[in-house]
N, C-alpha and C positions, 0 to 999 in steps of 0.2 A: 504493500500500500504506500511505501515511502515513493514511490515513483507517480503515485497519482500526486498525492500529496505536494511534493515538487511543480507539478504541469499547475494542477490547480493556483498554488501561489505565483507562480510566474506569469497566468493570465492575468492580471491585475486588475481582478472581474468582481471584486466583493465589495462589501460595505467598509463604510469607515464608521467608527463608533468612539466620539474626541477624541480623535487622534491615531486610534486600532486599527488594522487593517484584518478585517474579518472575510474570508470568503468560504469557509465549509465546517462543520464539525463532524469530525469521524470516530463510531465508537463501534468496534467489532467490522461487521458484516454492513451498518447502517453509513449513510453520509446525508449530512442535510448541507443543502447549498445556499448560498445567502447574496444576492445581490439587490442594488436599487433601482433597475432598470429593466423591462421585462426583455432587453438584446443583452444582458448582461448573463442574465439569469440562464435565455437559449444557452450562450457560448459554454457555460458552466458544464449544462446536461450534455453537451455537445463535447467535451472534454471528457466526461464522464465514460460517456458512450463508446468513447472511443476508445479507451483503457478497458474497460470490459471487453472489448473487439477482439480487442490484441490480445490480450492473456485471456481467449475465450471462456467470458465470466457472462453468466444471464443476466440479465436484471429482469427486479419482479415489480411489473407495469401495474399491477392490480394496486402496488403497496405505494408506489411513486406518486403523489400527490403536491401540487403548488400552493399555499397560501400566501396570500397577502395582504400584510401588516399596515394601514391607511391611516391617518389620523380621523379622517371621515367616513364610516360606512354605508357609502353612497354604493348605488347599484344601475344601473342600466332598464331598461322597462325588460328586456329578454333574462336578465337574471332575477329580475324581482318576479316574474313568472315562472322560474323554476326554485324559488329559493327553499321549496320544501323537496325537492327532487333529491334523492342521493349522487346525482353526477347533474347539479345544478348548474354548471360550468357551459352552457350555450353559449353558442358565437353571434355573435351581433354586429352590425353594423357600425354604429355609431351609439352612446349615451348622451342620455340627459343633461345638460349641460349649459351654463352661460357663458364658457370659458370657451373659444374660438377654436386657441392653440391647442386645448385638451379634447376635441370634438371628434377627434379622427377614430378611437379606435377605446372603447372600453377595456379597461388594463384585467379587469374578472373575468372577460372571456379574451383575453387573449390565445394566439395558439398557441402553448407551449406542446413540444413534442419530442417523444423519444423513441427512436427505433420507427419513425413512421406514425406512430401512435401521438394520439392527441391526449395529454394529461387533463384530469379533472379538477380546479380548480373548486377547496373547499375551504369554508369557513373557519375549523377547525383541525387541529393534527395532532395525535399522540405519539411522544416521543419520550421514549425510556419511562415508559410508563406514568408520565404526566401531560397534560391535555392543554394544549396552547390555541387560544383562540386569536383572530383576525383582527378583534380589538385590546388586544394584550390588557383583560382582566381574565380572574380565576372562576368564574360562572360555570363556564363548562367542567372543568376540572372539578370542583367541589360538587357539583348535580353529579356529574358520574360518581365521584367514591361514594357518595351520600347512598345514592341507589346500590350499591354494591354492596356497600355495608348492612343495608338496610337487610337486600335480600338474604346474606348468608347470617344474619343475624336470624333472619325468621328458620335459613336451616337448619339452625341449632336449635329451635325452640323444644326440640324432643327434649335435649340433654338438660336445656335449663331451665325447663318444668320437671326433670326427673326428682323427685322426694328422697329416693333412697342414694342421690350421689351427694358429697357433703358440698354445701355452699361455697368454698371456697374452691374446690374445684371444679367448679360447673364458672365460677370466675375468671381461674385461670385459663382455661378453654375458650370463653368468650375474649379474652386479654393476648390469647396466641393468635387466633382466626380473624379477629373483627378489627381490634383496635391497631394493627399495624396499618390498615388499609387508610384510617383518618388519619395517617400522621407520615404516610410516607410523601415524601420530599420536601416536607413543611416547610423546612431549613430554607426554600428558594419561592415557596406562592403563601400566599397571606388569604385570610378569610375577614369579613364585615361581622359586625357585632348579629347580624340577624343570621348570615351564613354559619356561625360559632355556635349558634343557639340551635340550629336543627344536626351539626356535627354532634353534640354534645346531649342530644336528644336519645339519638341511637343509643348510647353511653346509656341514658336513664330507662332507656325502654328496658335494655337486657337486663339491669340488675334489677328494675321493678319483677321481671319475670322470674330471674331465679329466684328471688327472696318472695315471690308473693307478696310483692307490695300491692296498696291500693294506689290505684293511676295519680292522685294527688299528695302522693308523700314528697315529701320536702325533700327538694334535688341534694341539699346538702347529706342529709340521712342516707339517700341513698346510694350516696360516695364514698358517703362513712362505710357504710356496711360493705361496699364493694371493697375498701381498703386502699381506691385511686382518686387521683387528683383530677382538675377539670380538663379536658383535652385542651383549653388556648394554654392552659399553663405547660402542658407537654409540649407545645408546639415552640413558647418559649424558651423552654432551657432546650430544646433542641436545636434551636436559631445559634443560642448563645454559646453550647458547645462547637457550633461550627465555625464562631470566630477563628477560634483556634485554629480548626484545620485548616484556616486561610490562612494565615498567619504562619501555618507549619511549610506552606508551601512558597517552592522558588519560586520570587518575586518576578521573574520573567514568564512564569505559565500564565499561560490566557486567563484559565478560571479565577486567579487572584484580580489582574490585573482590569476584571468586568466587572468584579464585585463592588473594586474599591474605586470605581470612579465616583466621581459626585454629581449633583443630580442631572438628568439632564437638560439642557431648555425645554420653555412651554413649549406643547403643541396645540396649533388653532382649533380650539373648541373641543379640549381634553382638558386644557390648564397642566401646570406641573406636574411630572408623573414623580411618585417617589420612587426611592433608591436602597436596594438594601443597608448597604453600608453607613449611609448618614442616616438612616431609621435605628439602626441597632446603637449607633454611639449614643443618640438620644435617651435610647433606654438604659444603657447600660450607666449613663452619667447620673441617672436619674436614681437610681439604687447606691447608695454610699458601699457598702460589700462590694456591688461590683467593679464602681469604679474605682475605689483601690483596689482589686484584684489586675481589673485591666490595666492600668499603672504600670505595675509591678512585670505585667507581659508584656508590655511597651519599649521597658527598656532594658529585657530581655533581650528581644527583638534585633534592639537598637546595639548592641551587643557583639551582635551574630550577622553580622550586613544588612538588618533586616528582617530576618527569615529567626520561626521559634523552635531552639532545638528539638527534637523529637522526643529524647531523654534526657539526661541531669544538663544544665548549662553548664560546658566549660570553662566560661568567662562568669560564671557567678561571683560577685561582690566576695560572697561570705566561706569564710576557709572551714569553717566549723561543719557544717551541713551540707547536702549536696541539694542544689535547688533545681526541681522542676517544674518549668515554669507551663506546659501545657497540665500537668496533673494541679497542680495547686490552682488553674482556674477552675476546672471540673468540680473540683471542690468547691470553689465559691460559689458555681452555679446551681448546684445540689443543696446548697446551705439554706 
C-alpha cells in the first residue's frame, strides 16, 4: 500500500485543513479519499483504480460511496425527489439556484465513477464503525446505536427477567453486550443534553427490568442498584483519558496534529463549529484535580520534545520516585 500511498500524495488532489494537506485515510483493506472539488475527487478514484489495475486488486463498487460535506444542504429538484431512495444520487441537469456561476451542474449528482460505474452519492457513511453525516453533526450516529442498543437490549430481556440468575449478573451481561455499543468512539462524537437522555434511557430500561422496578423509580436508585454511573459521565472520562493518548503520540502523526488545531472559522449559516481540543481544555481547567493533573502532563510533555512518555519519565524532576506521567492522569480522571 506504500506505493498507492506515495501516487496519492504526489497528486496534490486533497484538502487543506489550516494549513494540513489531507488527501486519503487508509486503514487495512479500506481508503477514504478526500478532496474539495468534484475533478479532484475523479483524479483520486482515478489513481485508485489504477493501482488496483496493476497489482490486480477488485474493488467492491457496492461499498464505494461519495458524500459531500456543504455548509448548506441544498439539493436540486431531481435529488429532492429521490431523497428517500436508497441510491438517491440522480443526474440532473442543472439546480436551483440564484448563483449564475454555480448553475451548471449540481455537485449531488455529479458523475462520479469507477471502473465504468457511476457511484451513489449518499447523505451518510459509516466508517470504522461510526456514522458520519453530510452535515457533520452526530444524528445519524447516535439514532443508529440508540436502535441497536435498544434492540439487543430487548434480546436479552429473557436473561434479565430471569429470577433465578443473581442481579448482578444479569448486570454484568447487560454491561458486556449493551453498554459498549453507547460509548464506542465517544472519545471523537458528542451527544445534546436530549440525545444523553434517550442514551441513558436504555441504561434505565435494562436495570428497571432486571431489578423489577416500577417504570417510575428514581433514575438515581436505579444506578444505584445497577452499581454504574450515568453514560455522559463514561463518555467523559473516556474523552479525558484520550488526552493522553494524544499526547503519547509523535507530534508529527496526522491524528495529533487534527485534534489539536483550534477552532475552525464560521461557516455561512452553521456559525462556529466546535473543536475537540479547545472543548476539552475548557473542561479540564474547569475541575481544579484536573487541571493540576494536566499541568503536571504538560510539562512532562515539555520535557520529552513534546510527546508523553509511555512509561516512567526519564527526564523527571524528582530522583526519589519514578514519575509516570500518563498513569498518574488516569488517576486523576478516575478520582
Amino acid at each position: 500500500m506504500d506505493e498507492l500511498v506515495k501516487e496519492i500524495k504526489n497528486s496534490k488532489l486533497g484538502v487543506k485543513i489550516q494549513g494540513l494537506d489531507l488527501e486519503a485515510l487508509l486503514y487495512a483493506d479500506d481508503v477514504v479519499l478526500l478532496a474539495d472539488s468534484v475533478e479532484d475527487l475523479q483524479g483520486l478514484i482515478d489513481i485508485v483504480d489504477r493501482f488496483c489495475r496493476k497489482w490486480r486488486m477488485e474493488i467492491n463498487l457496492k461499498k464505494s460511496e461519495v458524500m459531500v460535506v456543504r455548509a448548506y444542504p441544498w439539493r436540486c429538484a431531481a435529488c429532492a425527489r429521490r431523497a428517500d431512495d436508497a441510491a438517491y444520487a440522480a443526474r440532473c441537469e442543472e439546480r436551483e439556484t440564484d448563483d449564475a456561476a454555480n448553475a451548471a451542474r449540481c455537485v449531488l449528482c455529479s458523475p462520479w465513477e469507477c471502473r465504468g460505474r457511476a457511484l451513489n452519492v449518499v447523505r451518510k457513511y459509516k466508517y470504522l464503525g461510526v456514522w458520519f453525516s453530510e452535515d457533520l453533526k452526530w444524528d445519524e450516529h447516535i439514532d443508529a446505536i440508540v436502535a441497536k442498543a435498544s434492540n439487543r437490549t430487548e434480546t436479552l430481556s429473557r436473561v434479565l427477567r430471569n429470577s433465578r440468575l443473581p442481579a448482578r449478573a444479569k448486570t454484568l451481561v447487560w454491561l458486556a453486550q449493551v453498554r459498549p455499543l453507547l460509548e464506542y468512539g465517544c472519545e471523537i462524537w458528542s451527544a445534546n443534553t436530549s440525545q444523553l437522555k434517550r442514551l441513558e434511557s436504555i441504561q434505565q430500561a435494562a436495570g428497571k427490568t432486571l431489578f423489577r422496578l416500577n417504570a417510575k423509580t428514581n433514575r438515581h436508585a436505579v444506578r444505584a442498584l445497577m452499581g454504574v454511573p450515568p453514560i455522559h459521565f463514561r463518555h467523559e472520562q473516556a474523552r479525558l483519558k484520550y488526552i493522553v493518548k494524544v499526547l503519547m503520540m509523535c507530534k508529527s502523526r496526522l491524528a495529533r496534529q487534527v485534534i489539536v488545531l483550534p477552532p475552525a472559522p464560521a461557516l455561512p449559516g452553521r456559525g462556529r463549529l466546535t473543536h475537540w481540543w479547545p472543548d476539552m481544555m475548557e473542561f479540564v481547567e474547569a475541575h481544579e484535580v484536573l487541571a493540576q493533573a494536566y499541568g503536571q502532563l504538560d510539562e512532562a510533555a515539555a520535557r520529552n520534545q513534546g510527546v508523553v512518555p509511555h512509561g516512567a519519565d526519564p527526564n523527571s524532576m524528582s530522583s526519589d520516585t519514578e514519575y509516570f506521567p500518563a498513569k498518574a492522569w488516569k488517576d486523576a480522571v478516575v478520582r
